[in-house]
KOLGU-4560 file (N, C-alpha, C; in nm, 3 decimals, padded with zeros to 5 digits):
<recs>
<n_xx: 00.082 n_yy: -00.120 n_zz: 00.000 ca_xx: 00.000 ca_yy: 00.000 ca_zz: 00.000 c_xx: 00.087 c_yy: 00.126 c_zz: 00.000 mol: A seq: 1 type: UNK>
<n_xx: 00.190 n_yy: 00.124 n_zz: 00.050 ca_xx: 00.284 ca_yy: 00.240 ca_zz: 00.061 c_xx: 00.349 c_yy: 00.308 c_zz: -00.047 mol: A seq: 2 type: UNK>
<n_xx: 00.351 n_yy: 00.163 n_zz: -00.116 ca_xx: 00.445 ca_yy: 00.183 ca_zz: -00.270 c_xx: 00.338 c_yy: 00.245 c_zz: -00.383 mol: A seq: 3 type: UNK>
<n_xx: 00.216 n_yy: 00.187 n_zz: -00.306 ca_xx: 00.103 ca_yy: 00.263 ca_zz: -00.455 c_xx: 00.095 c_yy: 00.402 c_zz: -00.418 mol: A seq: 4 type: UNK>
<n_xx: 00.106 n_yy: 00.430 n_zz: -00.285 ca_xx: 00.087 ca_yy: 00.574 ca_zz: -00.218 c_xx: 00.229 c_yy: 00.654 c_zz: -00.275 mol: A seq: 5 type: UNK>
<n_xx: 00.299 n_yy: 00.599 n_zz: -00.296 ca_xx: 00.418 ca_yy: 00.620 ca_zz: -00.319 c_xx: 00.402 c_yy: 00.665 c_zz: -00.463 mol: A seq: 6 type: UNK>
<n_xx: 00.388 n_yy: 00.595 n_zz: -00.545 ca_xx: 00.375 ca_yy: 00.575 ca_zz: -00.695 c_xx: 00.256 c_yy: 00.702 c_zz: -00.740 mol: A seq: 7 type: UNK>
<n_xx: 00.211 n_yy: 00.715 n_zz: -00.654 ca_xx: 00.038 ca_yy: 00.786 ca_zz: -00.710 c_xx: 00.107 c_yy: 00.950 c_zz: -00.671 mol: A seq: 8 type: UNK>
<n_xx: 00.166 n_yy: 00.951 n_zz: -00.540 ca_xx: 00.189 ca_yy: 01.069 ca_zz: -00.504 c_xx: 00.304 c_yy: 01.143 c_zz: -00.577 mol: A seq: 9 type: UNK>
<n_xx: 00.414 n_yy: 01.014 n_zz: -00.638 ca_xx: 00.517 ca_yy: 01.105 ca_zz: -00.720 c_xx: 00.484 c_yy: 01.134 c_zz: -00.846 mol: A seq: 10 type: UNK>
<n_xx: 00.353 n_yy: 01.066 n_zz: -00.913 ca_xx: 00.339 ca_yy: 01.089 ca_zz: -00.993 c_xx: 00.240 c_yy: 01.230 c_zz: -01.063 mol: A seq: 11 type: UNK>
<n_xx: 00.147 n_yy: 01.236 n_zz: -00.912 ca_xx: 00.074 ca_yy: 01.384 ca_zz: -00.950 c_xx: 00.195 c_yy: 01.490 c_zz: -00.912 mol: A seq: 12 type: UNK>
<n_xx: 00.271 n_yy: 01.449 n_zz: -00.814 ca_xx: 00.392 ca_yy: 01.582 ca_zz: -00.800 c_xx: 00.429 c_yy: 01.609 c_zz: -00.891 mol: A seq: 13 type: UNK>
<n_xx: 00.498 n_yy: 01.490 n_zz: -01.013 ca_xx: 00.598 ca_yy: 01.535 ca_zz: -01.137 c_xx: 00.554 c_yy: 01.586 c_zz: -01.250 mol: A seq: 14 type: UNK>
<n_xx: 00.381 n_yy: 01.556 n_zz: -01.231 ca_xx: 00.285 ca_yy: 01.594 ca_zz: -01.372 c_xx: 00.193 c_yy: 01.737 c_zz: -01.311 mol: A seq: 15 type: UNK>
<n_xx: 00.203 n_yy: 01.743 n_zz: -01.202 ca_xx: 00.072 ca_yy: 01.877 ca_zz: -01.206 c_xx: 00.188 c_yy: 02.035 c_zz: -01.107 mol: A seq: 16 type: UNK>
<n_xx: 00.268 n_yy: 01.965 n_zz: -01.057 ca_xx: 00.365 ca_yy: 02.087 ca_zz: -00.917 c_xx: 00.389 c_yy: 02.211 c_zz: -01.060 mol: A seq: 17 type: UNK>
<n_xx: 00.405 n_yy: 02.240 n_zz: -01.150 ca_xx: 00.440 ca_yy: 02.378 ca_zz: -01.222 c_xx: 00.278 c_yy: 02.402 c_zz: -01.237 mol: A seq: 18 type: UNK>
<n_xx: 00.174 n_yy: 02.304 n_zz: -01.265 ca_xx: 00.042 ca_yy: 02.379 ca_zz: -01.327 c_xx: -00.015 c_yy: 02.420 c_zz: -01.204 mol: A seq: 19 type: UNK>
<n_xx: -00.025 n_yy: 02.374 n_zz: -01.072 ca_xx: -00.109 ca_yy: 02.447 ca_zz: -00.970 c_xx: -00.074 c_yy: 02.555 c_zz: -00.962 mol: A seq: 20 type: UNK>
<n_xx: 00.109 n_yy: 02.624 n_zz: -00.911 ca_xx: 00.095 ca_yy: 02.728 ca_zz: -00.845 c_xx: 00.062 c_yy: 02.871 c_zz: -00.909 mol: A seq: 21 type: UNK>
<n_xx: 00.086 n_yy: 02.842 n_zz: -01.070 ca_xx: 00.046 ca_yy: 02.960 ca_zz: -01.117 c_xx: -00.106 c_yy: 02.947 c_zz: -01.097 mol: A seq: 22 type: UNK>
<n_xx: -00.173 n_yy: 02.812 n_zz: -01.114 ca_xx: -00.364 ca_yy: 02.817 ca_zz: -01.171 c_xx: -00.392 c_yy: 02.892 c_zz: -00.987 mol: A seq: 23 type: UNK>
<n_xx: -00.319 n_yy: 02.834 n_zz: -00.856 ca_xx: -00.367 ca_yy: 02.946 ca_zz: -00.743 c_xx: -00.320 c_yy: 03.039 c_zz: -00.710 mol: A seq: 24 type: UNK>
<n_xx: -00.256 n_yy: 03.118 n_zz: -00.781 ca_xx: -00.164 ca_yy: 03.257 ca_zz: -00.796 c_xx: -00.303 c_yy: 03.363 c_zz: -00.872 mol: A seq: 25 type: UNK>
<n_xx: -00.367 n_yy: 03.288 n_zz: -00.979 ca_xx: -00.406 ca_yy: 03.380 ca_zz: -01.106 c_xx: -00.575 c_yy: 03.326 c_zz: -01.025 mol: A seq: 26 type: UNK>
<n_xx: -00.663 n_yy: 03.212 n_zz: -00.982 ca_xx: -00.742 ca_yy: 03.262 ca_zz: -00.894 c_xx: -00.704 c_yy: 03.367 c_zz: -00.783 mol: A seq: 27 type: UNK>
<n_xx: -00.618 n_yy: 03.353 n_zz: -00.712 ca_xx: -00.615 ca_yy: 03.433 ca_zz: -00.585 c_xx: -00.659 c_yy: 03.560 c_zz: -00.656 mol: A seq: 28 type: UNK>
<n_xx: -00.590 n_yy: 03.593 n_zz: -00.763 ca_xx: -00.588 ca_yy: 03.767 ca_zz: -00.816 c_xx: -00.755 c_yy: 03.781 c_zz: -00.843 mol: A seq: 29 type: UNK>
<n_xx: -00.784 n_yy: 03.713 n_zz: -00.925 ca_xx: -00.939 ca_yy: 03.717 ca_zz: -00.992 c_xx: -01.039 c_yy: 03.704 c_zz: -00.836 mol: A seq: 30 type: UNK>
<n_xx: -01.033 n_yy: 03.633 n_zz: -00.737 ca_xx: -01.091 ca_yy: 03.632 ca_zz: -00.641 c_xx: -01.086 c_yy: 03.793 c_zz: -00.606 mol: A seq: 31 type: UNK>
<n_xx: -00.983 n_yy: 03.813 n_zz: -00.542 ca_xx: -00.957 ca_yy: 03.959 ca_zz: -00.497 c_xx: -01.054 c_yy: 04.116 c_zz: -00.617 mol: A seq: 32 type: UNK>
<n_xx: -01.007 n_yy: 04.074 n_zz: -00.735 ca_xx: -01.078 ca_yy: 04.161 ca_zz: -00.829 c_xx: -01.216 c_yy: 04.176 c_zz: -00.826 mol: A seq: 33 type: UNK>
<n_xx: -01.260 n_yy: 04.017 n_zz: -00.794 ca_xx: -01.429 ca_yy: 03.968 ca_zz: -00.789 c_xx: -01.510 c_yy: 04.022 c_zz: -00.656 mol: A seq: 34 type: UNK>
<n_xx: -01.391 n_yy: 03.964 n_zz: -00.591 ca_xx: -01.465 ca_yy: 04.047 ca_zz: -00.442 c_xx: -01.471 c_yy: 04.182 c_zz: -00.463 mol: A seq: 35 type: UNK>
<n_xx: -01.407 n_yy: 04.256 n_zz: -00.474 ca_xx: -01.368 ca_yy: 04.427 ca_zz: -00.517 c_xx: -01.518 c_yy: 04.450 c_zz: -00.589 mol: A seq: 36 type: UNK>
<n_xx: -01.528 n_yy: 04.408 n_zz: -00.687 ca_xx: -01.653 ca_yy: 04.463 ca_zz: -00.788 c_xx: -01.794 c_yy: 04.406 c_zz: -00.675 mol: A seq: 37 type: UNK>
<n_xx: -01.789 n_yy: 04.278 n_zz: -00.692 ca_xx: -01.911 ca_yy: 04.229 ca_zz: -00.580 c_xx: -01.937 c_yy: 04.336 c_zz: -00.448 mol: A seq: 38 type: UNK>
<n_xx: -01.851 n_yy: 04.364 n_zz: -00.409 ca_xx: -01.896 ca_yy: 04.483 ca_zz: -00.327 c_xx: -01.949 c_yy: 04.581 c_zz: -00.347 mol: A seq: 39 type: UNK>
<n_xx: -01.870 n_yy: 04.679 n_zz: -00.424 ca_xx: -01.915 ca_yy: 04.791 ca_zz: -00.489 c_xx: -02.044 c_yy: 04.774 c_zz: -00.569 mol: A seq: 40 type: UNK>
<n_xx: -02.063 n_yy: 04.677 n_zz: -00.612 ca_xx: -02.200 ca_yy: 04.638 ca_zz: -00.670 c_xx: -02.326 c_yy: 04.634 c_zz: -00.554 mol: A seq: 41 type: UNK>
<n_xx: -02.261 n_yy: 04.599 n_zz: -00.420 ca_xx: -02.359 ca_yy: 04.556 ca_zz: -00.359 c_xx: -02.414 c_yy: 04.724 c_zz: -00.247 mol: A seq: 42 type: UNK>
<n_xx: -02.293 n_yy: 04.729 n_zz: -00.212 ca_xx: -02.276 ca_yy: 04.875 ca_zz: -00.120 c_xx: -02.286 c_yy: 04.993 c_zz: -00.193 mol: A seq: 43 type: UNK>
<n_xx: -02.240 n_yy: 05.025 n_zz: -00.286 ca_xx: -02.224 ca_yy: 05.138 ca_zz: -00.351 c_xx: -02.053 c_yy: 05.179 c_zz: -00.324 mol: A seq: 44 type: UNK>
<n_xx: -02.053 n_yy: 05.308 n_zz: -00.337 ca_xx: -01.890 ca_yy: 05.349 ca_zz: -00.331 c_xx: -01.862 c_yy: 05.464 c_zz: -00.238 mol: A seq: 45 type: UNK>
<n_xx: -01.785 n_yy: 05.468 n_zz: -00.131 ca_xx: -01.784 ca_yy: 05.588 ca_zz: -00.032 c_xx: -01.643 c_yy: 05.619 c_zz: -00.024 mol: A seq: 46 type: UNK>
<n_xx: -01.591 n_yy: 05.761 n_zz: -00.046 ca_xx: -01.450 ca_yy: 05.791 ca_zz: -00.064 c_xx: -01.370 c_yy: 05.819 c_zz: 00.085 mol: A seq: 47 type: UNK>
<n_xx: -01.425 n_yy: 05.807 n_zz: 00.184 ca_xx: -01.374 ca_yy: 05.780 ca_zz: 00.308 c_xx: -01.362 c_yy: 05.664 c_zz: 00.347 mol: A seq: 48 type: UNK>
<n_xx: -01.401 n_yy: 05.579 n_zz: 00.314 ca_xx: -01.441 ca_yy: 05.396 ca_zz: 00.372 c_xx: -01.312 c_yy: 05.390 c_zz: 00.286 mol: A seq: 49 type: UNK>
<n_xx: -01.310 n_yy: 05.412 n_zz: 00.139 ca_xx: -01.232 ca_yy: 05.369 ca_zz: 00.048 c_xx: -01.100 c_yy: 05.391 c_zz: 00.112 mol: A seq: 50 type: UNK>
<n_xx: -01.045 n_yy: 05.534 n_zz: 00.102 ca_xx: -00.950 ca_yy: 05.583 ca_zz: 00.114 c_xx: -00.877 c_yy: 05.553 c_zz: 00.266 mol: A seq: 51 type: UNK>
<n_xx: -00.926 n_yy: 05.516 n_zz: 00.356 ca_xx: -00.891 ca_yy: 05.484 ca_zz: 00.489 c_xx: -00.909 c_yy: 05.352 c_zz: 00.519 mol: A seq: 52 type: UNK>
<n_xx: -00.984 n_yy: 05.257 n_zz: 00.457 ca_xx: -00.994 ca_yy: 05.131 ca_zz: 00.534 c_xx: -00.998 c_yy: 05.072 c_zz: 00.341 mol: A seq: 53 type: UNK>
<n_xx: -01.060 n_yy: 05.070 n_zz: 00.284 ca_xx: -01.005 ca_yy: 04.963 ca_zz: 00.122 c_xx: -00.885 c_yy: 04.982 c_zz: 00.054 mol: A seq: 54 type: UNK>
<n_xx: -00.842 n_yy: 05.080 n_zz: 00.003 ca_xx: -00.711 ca_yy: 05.107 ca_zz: -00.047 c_xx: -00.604 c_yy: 05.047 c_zz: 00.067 mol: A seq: 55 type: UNK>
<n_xx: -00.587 n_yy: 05.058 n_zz: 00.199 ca_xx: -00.500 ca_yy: 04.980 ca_zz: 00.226 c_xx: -00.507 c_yy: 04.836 c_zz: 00.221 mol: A seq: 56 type: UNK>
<n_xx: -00.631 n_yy: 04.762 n_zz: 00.247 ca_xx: -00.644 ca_yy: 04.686 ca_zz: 00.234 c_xx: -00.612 c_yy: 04.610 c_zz: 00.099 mol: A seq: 57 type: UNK>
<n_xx: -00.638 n_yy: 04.706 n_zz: 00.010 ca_xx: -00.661 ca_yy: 04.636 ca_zz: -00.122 c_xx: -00.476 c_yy: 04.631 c_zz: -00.136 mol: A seq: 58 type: UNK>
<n_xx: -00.413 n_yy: 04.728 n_zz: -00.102 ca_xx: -00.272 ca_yy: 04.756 ca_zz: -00.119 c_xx: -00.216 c_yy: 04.576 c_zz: -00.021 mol: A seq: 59 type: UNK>
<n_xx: -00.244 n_yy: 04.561 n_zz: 00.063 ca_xx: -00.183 ca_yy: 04.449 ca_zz: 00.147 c_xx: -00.184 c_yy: 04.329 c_zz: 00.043 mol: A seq: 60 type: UNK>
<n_xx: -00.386 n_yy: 04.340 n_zz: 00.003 ca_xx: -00.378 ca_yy: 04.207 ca_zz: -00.092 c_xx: -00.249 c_yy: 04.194 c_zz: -00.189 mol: A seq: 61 type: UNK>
<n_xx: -00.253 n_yy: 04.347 n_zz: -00.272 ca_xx: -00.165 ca_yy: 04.307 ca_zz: -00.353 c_xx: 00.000 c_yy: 04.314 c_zz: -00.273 mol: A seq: 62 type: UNK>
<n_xx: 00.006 n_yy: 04.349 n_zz: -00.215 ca_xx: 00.142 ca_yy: 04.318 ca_zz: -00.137 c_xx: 00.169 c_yy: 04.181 c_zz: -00.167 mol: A seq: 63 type: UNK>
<n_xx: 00.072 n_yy: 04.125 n_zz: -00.082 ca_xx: 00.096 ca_yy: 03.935 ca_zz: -00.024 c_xx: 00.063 c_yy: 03.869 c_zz: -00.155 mol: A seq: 64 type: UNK>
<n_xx: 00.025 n_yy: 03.896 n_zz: -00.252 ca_xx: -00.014 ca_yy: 03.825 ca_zz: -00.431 c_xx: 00.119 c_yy: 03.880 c_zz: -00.447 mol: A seq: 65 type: UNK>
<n_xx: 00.203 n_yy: 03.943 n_zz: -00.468 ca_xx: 00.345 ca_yy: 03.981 ca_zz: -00.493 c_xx: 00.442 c_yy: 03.871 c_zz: -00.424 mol: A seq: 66 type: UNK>
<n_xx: 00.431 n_yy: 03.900 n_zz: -00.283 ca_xx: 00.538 ca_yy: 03.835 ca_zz: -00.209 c_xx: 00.527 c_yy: 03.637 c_zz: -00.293 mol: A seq: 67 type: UNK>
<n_xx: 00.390 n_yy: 03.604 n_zz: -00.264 ca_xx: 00.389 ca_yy: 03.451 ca_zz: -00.285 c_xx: 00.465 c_yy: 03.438 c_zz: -00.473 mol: A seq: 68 type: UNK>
<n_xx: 00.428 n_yy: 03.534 n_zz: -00.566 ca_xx: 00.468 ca_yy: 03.525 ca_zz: -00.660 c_xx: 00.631 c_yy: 03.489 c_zz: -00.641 mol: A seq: 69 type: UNK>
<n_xx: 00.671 n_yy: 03.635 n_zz: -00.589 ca_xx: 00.873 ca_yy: 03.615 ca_zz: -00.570 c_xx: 00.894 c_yy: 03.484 c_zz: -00.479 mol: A seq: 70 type: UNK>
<n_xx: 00.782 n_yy: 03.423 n_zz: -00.400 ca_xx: 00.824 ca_yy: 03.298 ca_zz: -00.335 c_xx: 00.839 c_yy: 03.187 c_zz: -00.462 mol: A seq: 71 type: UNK>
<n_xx: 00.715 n_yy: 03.208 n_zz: -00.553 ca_xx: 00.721 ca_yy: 03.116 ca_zz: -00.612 c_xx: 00.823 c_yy: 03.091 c_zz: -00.752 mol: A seq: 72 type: UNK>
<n_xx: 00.845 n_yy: 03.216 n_zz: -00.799 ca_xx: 00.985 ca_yy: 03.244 ca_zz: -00.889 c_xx: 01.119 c_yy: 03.134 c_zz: -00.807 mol: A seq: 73 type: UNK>
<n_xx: 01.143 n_yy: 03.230 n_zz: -00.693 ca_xx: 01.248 ca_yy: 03.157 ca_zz: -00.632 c_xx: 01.233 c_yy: 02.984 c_zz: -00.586 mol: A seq: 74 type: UNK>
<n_xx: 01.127 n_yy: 02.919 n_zz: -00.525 ca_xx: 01.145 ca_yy: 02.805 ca_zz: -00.549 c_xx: 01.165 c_yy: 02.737 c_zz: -00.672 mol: A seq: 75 type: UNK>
<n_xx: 01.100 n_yy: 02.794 n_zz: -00.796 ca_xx: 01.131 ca_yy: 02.741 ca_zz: -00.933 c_xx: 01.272 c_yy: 02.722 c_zz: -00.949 mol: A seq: 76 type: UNK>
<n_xx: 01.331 n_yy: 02.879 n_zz: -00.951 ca_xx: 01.467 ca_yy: 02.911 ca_zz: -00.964 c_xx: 01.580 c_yy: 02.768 c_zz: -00.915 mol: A seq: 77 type: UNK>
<n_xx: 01.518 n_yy: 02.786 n_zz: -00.730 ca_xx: 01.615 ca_yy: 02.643 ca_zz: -00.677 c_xx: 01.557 c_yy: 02.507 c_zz: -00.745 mol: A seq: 78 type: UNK>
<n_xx: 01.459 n_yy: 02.444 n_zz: -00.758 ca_xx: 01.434 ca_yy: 02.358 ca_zz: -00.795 c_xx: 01.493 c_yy: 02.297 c_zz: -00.945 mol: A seq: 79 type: UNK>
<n_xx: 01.547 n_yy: 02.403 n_zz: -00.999 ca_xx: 01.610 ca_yy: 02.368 ca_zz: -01.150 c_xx: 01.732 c_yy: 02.351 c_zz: -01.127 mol: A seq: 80 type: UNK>
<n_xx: 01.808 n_yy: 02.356 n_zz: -01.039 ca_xx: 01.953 ca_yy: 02.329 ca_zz: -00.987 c_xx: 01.981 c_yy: 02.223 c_zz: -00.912 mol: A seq: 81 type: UNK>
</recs>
């Protein structure tokens, strides 16, 4: 049983590990975008809410969608060596 666990698990690693992290890199972004509009659709738009509590927020998202990107460059990077 170990060896099929074995066999099954190296084999989705060696065939799918490059297609996930971009396919949950490029949802994460579209989530974030979706939520953004879904709101504003739902609330309307207020330039104090915005400017003091969404823009930073929205600034963090894209912070941390940045950082995981340069995480994920650099594991590529080591992994080819």
């Amino acid at each position: 049983m170990k060896k099929l666990i074995n066999l099954i698990g190296g084999f989705l690693h060696q065939h799918f590990e490059d297609f996930t992290k971009p396919l949950v890199l490029t949802l994460a972004f579209f989530g974030i975008l979706f939520a953004i509009v879904g709101h504003y659709g739902t609330i309307g738009f207020n330039l104090k809410w915005f400017l003091f509590f969404e823009l930073p927020l929205y600034l963090f998202c894209i912070w941390a969608l940045y950082g995981a990107y340069k995480l994920y460059k650099k594991a590529k990077k080591f992994n080819k060596h």
